[in-house]
Z-matrix of the N, CA and C atoms (Angstrom, degrees):
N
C 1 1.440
C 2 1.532 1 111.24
N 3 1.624 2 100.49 1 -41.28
C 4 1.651 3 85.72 2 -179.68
C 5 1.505 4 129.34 3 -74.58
N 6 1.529 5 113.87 4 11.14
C 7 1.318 6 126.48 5 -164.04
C 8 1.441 7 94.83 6 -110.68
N 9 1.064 8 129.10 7 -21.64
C 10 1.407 9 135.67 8 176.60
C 11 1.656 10 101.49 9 -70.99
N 12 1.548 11 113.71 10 -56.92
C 13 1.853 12 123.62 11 -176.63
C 14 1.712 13 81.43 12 -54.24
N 15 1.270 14 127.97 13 -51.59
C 16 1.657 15 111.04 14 -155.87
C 17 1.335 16 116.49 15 -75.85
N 18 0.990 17 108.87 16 -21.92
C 19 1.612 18 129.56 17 -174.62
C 20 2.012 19 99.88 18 -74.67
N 21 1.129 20 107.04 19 -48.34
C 22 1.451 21 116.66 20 178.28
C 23 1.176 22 106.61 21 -86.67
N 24 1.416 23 142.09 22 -28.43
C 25 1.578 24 112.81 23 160.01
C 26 1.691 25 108.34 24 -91.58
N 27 1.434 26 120.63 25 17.57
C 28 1.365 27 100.68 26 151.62
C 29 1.612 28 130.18 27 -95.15
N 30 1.767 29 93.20 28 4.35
C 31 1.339 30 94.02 29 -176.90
C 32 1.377 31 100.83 30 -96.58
N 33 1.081 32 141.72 31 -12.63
C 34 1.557 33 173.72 32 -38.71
C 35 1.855 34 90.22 33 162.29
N 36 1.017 35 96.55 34 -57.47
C 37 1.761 36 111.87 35 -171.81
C 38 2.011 37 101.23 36 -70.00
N 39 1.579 38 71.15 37 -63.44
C 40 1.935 39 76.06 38 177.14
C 41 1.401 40 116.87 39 -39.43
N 42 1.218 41 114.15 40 -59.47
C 43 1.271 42 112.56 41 -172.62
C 44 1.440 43 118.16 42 -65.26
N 45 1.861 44 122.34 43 -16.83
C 46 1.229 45 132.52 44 156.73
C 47 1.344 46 100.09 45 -24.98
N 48 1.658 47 96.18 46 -82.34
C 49 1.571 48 122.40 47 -154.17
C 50 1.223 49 106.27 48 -48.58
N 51 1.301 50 134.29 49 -47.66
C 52 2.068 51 141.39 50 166.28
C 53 1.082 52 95.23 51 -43.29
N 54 1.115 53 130.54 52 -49.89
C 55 1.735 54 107.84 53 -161.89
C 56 1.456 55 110.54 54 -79.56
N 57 1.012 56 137.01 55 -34.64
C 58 2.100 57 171.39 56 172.39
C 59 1.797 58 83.17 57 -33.23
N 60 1.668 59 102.96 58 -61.21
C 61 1.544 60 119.55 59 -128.53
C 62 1.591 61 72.15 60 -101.90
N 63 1.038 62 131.97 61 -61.67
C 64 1.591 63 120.42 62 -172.93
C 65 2.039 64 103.58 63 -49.50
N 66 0.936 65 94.82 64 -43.17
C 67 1.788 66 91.88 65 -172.15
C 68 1.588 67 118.09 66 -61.68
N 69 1.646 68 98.95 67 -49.05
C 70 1.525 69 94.16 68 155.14
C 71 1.236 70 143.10 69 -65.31
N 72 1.366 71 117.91 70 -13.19
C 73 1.487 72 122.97 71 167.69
C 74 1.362 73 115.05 72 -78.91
N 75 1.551 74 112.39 73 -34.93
C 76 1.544 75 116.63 74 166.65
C 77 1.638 76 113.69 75 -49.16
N 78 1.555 77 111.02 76 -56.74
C 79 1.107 78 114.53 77 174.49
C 80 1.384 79 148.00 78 -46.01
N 81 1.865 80 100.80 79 -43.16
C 82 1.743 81 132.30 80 143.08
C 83 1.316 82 114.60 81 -37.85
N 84 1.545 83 110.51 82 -45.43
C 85 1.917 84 110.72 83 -176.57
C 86 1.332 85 92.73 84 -80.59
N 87 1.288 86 143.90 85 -52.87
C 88 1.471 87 124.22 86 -157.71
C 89 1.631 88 104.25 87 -84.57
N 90 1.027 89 117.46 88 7.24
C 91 1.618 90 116.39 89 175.34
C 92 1.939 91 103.52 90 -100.47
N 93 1.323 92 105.27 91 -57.14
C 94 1.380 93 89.65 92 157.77
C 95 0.985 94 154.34 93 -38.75
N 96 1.602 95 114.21 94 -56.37
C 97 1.142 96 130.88 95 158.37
C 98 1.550 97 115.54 96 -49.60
N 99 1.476 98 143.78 97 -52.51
C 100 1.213 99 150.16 98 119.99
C 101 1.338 100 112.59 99 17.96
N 102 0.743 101 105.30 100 -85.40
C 103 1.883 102 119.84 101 -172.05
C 104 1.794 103 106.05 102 -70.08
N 105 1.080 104 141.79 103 11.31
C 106 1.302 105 144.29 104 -149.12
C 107 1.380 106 95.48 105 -152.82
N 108 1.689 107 122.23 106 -35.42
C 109 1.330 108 115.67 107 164.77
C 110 1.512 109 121.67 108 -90.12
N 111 1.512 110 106.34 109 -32.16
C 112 2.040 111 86.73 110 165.46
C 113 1.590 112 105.63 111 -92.99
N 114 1.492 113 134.20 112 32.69
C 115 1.230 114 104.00 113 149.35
C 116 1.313 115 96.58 114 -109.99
N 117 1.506 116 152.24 115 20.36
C 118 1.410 117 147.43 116 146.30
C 119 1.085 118 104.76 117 -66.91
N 120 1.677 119 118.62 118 -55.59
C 121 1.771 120 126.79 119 177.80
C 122 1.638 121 106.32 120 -65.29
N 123 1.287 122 139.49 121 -9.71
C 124 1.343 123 119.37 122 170.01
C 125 2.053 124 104.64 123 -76.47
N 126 0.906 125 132.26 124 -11.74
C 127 1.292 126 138.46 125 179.36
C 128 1.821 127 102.01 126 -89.28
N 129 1.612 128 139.08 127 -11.81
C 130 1.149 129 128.11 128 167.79
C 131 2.013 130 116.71 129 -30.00
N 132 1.505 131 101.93 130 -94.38
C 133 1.058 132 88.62 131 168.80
C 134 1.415 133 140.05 132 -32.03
N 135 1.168 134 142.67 133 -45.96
C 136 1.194 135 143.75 134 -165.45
C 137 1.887 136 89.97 135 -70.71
N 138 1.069 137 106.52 136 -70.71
C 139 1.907 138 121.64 137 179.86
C 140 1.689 139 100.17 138 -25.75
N 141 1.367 140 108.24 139 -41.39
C 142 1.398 141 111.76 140 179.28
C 143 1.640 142 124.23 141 -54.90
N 144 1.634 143 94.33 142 -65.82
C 145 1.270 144 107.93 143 -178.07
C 146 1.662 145 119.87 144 -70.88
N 147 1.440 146 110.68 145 -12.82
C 148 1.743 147 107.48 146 153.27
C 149 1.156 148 94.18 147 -66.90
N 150 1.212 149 139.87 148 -72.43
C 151 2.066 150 138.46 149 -151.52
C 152 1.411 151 88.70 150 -48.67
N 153 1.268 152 124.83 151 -73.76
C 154 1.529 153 105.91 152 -176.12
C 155 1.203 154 136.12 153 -39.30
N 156 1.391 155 104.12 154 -41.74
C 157 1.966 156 115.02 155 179.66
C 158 1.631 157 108.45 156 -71.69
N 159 1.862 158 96.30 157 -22.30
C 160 1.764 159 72.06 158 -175.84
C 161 2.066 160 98.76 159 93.05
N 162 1.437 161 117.94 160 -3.67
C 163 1.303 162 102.74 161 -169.79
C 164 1.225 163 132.74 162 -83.90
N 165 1.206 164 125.36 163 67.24
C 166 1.864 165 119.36 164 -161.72
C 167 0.824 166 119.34 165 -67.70
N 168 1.711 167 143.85 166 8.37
C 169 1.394 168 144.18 167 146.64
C 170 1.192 169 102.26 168 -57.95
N 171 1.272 170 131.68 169 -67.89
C 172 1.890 171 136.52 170 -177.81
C 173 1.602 172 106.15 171 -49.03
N 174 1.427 173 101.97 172 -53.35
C 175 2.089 174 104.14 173 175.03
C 176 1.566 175 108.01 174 -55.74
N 177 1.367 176 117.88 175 -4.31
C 178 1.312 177 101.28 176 -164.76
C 179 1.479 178 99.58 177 -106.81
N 180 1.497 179 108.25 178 -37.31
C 181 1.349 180 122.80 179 173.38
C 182 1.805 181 108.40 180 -59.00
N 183 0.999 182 117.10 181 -55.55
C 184 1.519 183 134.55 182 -179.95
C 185 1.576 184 99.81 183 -45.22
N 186 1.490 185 122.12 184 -45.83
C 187 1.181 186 114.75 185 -161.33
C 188 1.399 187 101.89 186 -105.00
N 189 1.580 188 122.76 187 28.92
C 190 1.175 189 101.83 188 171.06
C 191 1.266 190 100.26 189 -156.59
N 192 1.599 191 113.40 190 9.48
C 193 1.926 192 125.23 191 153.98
C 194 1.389 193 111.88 192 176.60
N 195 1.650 194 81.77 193 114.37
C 196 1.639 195 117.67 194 -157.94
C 197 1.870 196 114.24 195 -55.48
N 198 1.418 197 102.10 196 -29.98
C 199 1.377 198 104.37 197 152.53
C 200 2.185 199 93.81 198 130.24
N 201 1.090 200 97.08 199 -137.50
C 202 1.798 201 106.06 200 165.25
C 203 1.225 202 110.55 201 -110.57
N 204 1.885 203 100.98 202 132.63
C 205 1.708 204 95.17 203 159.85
C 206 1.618 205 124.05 204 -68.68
N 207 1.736 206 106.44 205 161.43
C 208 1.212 207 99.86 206 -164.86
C 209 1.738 208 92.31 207 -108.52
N 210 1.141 209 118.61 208 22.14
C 211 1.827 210 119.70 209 167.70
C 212 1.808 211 97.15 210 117.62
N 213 1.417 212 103.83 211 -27.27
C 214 1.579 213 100.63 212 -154.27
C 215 1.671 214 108.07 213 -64.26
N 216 1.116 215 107.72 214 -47.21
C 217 1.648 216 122.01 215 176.08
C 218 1.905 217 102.33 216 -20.83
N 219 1.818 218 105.56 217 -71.38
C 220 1.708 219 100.76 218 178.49
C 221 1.470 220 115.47 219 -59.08
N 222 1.256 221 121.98 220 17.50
C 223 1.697 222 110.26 221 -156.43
C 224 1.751 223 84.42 222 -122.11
N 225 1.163 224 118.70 223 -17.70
C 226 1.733 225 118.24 224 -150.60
C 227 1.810 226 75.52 225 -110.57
N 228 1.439 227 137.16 226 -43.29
C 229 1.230 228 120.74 227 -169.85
C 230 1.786 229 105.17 228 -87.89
N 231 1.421 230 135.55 229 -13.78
C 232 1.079 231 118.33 230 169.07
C 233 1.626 232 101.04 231 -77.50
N 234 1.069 233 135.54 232 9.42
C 235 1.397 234 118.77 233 -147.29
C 236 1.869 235 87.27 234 -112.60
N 237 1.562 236 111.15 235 -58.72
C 238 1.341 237 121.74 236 152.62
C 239 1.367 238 122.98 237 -30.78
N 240 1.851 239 116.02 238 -42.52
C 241 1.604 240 96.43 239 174.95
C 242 1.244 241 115.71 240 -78.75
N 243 1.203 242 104.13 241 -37.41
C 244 1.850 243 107.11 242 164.76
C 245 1.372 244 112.59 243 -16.76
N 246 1.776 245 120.75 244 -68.26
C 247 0.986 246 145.66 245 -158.62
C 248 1.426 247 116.16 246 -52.48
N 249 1.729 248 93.52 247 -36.17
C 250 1.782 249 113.51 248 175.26
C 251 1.716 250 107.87 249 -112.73
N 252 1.018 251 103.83 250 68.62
C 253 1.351 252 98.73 251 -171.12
C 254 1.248 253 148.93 252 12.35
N 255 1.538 254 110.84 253 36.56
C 256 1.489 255 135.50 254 165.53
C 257 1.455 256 120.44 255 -93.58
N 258 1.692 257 92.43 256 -178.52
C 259 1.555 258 103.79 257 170.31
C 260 1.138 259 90.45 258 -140.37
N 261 1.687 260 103.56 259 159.27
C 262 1.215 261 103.32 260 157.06
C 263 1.443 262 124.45 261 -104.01
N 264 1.543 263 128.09 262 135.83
C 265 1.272 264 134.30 263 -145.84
C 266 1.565 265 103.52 264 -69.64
N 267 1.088 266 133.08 265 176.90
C 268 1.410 267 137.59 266 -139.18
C 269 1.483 268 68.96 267 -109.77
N 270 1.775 269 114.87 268 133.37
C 271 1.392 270 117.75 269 157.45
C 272 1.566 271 115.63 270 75.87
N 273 1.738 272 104.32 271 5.88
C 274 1.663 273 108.43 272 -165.48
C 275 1.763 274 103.50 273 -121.57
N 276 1.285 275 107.68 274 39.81
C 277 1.765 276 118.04 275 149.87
C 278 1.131 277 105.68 276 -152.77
N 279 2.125 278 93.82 277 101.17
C 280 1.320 279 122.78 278 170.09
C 281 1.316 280 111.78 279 -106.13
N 282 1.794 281 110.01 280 147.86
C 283 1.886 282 110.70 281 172.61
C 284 1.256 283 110.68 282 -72.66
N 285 1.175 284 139.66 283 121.43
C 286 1.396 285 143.26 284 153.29
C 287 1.863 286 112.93 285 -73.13
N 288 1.246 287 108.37 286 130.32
C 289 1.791 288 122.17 287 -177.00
C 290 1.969 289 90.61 288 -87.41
N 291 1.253 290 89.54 289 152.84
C 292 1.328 291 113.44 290 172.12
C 293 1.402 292 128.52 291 29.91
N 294 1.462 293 103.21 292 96.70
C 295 1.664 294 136.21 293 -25.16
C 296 1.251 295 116.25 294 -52.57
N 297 1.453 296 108.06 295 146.08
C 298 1.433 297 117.33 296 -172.31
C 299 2.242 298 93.92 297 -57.85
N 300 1.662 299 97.39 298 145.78
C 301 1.165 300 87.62 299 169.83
C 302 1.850 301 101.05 300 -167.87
N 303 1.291 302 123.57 301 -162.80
C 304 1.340 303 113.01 302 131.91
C 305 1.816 304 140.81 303 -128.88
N 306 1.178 305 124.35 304 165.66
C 307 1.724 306 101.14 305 163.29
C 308 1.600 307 83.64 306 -109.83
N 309 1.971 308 70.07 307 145.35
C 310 1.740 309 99.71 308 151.19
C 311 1.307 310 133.07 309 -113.44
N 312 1.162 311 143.81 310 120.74
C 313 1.319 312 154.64 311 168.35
C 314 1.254 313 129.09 312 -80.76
N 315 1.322 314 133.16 313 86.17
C 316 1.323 315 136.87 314 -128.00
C 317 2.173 316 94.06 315 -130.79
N 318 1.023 317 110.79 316 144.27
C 319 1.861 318 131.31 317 145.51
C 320 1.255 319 107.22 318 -107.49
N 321 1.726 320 90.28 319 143.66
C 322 1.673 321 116.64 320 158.34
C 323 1.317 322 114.55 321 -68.11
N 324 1.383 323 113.91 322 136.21
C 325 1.326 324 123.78 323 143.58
C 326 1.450 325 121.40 324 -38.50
N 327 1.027 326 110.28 325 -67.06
C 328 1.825 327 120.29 326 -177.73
C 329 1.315 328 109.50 327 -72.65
N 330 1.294 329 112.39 328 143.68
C 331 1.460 330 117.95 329 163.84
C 332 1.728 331 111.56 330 -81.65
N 333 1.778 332 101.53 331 -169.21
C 334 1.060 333 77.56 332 177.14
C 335 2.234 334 120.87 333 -111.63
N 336 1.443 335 70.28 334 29.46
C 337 1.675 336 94.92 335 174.34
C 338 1.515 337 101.74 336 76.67
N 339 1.889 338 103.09 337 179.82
C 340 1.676 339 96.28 338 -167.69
C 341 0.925 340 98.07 339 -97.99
N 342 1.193 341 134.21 340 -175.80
C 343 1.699 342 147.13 341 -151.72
C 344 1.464 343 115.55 342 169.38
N 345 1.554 344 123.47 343 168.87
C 346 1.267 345 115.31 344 163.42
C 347 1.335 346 145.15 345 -44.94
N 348 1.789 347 105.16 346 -19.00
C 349 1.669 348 121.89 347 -170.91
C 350 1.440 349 102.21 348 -106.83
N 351 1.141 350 93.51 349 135.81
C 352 1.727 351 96.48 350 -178.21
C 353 1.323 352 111.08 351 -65.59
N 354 1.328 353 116.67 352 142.17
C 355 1.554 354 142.28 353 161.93
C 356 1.203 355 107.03 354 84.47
N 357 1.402 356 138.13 355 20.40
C 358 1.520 357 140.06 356 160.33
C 359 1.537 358 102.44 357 -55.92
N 360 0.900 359 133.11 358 -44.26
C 361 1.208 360 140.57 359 -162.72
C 362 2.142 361 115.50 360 -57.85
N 363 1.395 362 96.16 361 -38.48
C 364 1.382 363 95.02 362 157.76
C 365 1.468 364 119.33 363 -119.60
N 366 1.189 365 113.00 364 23.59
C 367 1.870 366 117.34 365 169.81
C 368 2.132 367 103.36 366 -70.27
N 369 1.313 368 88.41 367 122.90
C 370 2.008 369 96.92 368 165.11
C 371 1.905 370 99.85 369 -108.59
N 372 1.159 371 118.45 370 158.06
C 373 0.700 372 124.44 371 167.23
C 374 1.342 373 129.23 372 -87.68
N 375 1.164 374 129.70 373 137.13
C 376 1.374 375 123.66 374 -170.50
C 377 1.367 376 116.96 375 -115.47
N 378 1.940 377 119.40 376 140.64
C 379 2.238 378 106.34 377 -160.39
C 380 1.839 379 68.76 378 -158.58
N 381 1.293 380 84.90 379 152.98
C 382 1.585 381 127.19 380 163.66
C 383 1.480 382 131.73 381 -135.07
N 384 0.897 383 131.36 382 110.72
C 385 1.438 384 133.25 383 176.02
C 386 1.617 385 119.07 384 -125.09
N 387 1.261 386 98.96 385 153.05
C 388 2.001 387 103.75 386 -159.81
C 389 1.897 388 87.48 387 -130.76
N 390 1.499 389 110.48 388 126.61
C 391 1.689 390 131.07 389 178.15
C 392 1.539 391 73.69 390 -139.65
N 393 2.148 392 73.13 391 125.38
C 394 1.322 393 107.38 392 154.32
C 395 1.903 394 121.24 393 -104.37
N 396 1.499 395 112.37 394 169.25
C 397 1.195 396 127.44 395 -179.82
C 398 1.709 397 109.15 396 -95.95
N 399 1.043 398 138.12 397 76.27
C 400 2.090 399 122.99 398 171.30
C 401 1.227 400 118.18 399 -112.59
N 402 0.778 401 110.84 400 139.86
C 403 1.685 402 143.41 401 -155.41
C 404 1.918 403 82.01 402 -71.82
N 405 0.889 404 96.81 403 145.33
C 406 1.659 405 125.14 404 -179.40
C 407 1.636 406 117.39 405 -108.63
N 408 1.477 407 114.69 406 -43.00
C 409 0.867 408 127.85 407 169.29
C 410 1.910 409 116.21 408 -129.62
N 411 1.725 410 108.39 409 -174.25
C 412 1.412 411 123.88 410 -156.17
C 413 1.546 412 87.19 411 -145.17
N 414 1.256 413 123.73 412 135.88
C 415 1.392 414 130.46 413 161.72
C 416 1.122 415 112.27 414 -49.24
N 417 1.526 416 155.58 415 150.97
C 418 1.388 417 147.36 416 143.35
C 419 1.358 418 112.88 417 -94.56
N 420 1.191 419 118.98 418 -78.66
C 421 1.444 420 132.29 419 -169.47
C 422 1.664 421 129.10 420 -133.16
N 423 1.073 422 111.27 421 -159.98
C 424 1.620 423 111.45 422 -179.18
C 425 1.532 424 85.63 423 -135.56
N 426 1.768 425 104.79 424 116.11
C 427 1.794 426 89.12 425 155.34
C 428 1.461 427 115.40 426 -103.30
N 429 1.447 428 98.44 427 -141.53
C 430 1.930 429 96.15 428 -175.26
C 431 1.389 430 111.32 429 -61.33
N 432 1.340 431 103.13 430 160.74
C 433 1.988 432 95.13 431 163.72
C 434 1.836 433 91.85 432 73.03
N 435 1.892 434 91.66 433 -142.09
C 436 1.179 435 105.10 434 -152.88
C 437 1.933 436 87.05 435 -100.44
N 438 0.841 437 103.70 436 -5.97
C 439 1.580 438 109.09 437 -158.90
C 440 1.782 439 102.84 438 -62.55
N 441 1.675 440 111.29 439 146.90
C 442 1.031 441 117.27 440 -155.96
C 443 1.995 442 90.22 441 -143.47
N 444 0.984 443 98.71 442 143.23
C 445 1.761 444 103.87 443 -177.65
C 446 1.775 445 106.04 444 -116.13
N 447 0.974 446 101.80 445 140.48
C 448 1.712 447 112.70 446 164.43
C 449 1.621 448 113.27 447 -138.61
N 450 1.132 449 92.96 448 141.35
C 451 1.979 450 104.43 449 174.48
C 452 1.776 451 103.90 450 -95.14
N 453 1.078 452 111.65 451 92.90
C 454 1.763 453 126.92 452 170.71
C 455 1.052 454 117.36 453 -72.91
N 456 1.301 455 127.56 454 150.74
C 457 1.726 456 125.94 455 160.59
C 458 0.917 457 103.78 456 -68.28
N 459 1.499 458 157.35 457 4.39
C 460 1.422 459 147.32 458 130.89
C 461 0.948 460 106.73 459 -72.78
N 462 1.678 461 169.81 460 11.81
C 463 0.895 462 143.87 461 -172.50
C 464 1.693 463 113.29 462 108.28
N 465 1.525 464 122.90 463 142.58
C 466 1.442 465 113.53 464 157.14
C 467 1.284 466 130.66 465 -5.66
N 468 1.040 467 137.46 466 124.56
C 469 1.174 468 140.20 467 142.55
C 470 1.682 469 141.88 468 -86.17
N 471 0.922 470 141.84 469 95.64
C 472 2.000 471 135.14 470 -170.73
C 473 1.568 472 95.73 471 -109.43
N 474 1.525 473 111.08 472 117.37
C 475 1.513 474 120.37 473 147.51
C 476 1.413 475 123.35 474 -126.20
N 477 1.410 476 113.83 475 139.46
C 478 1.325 477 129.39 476 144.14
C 479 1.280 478 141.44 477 -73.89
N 480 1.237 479 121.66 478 90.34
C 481 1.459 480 125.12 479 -158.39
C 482 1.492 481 93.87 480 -71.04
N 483 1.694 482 138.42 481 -7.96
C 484 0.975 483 103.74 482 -160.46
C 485 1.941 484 92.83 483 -125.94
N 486 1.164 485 113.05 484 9.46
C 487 1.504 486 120.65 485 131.89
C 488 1.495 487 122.92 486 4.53
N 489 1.529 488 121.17 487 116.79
C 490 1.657 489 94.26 488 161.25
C 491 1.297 490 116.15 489 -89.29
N 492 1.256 491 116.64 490 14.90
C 493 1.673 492 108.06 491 179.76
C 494 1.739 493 106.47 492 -113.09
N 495 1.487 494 116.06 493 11.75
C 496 1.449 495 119.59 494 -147.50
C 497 2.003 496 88.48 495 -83.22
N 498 0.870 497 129.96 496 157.13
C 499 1.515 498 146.91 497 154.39
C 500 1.882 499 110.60 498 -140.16
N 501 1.451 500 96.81 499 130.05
C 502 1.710 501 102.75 500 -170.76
C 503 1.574 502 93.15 501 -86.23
N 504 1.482 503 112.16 502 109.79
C 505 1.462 504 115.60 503 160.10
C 506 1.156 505 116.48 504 -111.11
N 507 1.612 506 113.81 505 120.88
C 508 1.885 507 117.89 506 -158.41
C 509 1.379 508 80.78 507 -85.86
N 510 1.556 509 147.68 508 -14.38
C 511 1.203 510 111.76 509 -178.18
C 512 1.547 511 120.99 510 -81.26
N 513 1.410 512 117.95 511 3.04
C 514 1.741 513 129.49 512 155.84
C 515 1.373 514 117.77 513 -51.92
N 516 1.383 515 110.42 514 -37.21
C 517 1.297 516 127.87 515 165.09
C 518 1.619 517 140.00 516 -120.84
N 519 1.276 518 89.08 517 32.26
C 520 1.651 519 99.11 518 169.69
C 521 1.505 520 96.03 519 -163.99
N 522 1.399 521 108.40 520 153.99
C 523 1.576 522 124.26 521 163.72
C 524 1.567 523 97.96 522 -131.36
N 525 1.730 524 92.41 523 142.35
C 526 0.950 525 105.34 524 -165.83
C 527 1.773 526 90.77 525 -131.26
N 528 1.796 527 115.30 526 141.11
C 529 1.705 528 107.01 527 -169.85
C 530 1.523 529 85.12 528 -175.49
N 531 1.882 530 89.64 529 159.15
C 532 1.443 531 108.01 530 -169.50
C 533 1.583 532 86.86 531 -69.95
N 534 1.740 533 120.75 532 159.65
C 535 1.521 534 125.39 533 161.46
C 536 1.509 535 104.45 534 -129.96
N 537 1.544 536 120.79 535 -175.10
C 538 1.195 537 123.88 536 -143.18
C 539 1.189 538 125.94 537 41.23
C-alpha cells in the first residue's frame, strides 16, 4: 500500500514539473514574440515618412531589413516574462538573421515545489522560443495623390497616409510568429 501512496505522489510531482515547464514555455513565447514586435514597431516612423514621400526604394528596403535594434526589443521581452512569471536569462535575448527576429531563453519564477523526489523543491523550469519578423507585403507603385500600392499575401494593398481616417499598422505589413 505504501508503494501505491509513493507511486501517486510521484506522479503528483510529475505533473508539478508540466505545469512549471508549460508556464515557462508560455512565458518564452510571449517574450519572443515581444521582442520581435517592438523591433518591427521601432521602424513605424521611418515606414511613415516613406508613405508620405511616396518612397518605394526605402518601402522596399524597410520591407525586406528592418534596420538596427535600438535596445527596446530585450526590454519589451523581459518585461513579458515578468508578466508570466519568468526572467529572462542573463545574455538570453538574442537577434536571429533570416528572418530578422529574436530567441528568448527564459526561467521560471516558481519552482517545482516539494514532493516525494528529492530536490524538486528548488528545480525552475527552463524554455526558449525564437519569433521571427516577414514582410507580408512588396511595394508596387505610386498612385495618384499620396496613395501607394503593395502586392500582400493577402491580397493588394492601397494606402493613403494622408487620409483622415488612415492609422499606420506595420502589422498590414509584417507578420510576426513563433518559428521552429
Amino acid at each position: 500500500m505504501a508503494a501505491l501512496f509513493f507511486l501517486a505522489f510521484a506522479y503528483f510531482a510529475v505533473g508539478q514539473a508540466t505545469v512549471v515547464r508549460n508556464g515557462a514555455q508560455t512565458a518564452a513565447d510571449a517574450a519572443a514574440l515581444a521582442a520581435a514586435r517592438e523591433y518591427r514597431d521601432e521602424v513605424q516612423s521611418t515606414f511613415l515618412h516613406a508613405l508620405l514621400t511616396g518612397d518605394l526604394t526605402e518601402l522596399g528596403k524597410l520591407l525586406t531589413s528592418l534596420g538596427t535594434d535600438d535596445g527596446q526589443a530585450c526590454a519589451a521581452a523581459q518585461s513579458y516574462a515578468a508578466d508570466n512569471k519568468a526572467d529572462v536569462v542573463s545574455g538570453g535575448c538574442t537577434p536571429v538573421s533570416g528572418p530578422p527576429g529574436y530567441t528568448v531563453d527564459v526561467v521560471s519564477r516558481d519552482t517545482v515545489g516539494s514532493s516525494v523526489i528529492h530536490g524538486t523543491e528548488n528545480k525552475h523550469a527552463h524554455a526558449s522560443a525564437t519569433a521571427v519578423v516577414e514582410p507580408r507585403c512588396a511595394a508596387d507603385r505610386k498612385e495618384s495623390g499620396h496613395r501607394v500600392s503593395f502586392i500582400c499575401s493577402g491580397g493588394d494593398l492601397v494606402v493613403d497616409p494622408t487620409a483622415s481616417d488612415f492609422t499606420l499598422d506595420l502589422a498590414d505589413f509584417y507578420s510576426v510568429h513563433l518559428s521552429k
